[in-house]
C-alpha positions as CSV (number, residue, x, y, z in Angstrom):
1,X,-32.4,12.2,-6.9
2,X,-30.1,11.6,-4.1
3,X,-26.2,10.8,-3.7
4,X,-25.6,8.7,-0.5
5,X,-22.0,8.0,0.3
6,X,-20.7,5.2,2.8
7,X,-17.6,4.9,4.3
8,X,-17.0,1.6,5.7
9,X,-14.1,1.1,8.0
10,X,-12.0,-2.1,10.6
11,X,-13.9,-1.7,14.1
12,X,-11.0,-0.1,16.8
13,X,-9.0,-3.8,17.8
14,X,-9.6,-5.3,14.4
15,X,-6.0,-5.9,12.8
16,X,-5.7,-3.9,9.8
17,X,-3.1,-5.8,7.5
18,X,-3.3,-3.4,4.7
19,X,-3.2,-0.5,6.9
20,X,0.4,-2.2,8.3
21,X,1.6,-2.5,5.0
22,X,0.3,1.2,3.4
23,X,2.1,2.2,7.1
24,X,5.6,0.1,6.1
25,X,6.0,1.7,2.8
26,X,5.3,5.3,3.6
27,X,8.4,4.7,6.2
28,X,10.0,3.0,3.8
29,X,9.7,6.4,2.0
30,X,10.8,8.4,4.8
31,X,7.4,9.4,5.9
32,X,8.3,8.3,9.6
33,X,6.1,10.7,11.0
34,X,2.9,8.3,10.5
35,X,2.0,6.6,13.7
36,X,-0.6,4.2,12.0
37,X,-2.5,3.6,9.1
38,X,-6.4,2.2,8.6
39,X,-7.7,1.7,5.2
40,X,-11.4,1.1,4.6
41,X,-13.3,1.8,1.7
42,X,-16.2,4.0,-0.1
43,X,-19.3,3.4,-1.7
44,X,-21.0,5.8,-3.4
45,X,-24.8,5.2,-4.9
46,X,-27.4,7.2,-6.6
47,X,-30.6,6.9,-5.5
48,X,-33.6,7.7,-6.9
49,X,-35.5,9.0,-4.4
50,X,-35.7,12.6,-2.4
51,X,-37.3,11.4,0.4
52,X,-34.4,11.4,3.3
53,X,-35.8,9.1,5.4
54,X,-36.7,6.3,3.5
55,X,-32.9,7.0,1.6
56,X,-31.2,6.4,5.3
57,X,-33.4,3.7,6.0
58,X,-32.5,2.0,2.3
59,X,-29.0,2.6,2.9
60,X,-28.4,1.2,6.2
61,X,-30.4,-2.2,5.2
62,X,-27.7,-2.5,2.5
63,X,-25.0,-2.1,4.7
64,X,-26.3,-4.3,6.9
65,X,-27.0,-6.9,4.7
66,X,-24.6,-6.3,2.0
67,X,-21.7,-3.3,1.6
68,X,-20.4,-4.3,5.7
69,X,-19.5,-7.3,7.4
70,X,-21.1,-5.5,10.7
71,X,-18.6,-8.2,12.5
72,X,-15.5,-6.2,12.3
73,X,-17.0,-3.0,10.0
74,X,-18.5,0.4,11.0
75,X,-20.0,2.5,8.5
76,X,-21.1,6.1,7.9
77,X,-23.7,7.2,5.5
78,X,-23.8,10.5,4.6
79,X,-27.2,11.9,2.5
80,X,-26.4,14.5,-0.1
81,X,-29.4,16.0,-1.7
């Protein structure tokens, strides 16, 4: 068995709405030392496989066709064994 965990996340020049508004109320809160904010998400799936390879290779085809919009989304995969 094998934990893979994604981290999907704005491309650089995509405008990050959320990230304005997380960045608005921690100033709000006197947090003014917080130049800007991005907010993206994580998956995290079990897999039931031990085979690394085929894992990263499973992983990325669902991100590509599934947990990112590849248009304005990076993502990381990271393997845990």
């Amino acid at each position: 068995m094998m934990k893979a965990i994604v981290n999907v996340s704005l491309k650089a020049g995509v405008l990050d709405s959320q990230g304005k508004a997380v960045q608005h109320a921690l100033s709000s809160l006197h947090f003014g030392d917080v130049s800007d904010v991005r907010v993206g998400k994580q998956i995290i799936l079990k897999l039931n496989t031990t085979d690394k390879e085929k894992a990263k290779a499973d992983v990325t085809k669902m991100c590509e066709e599934l947990l990112a919009n590849t248009v304005i989304e990076d993502y990381e995969i990271e393997l845990i064994s």
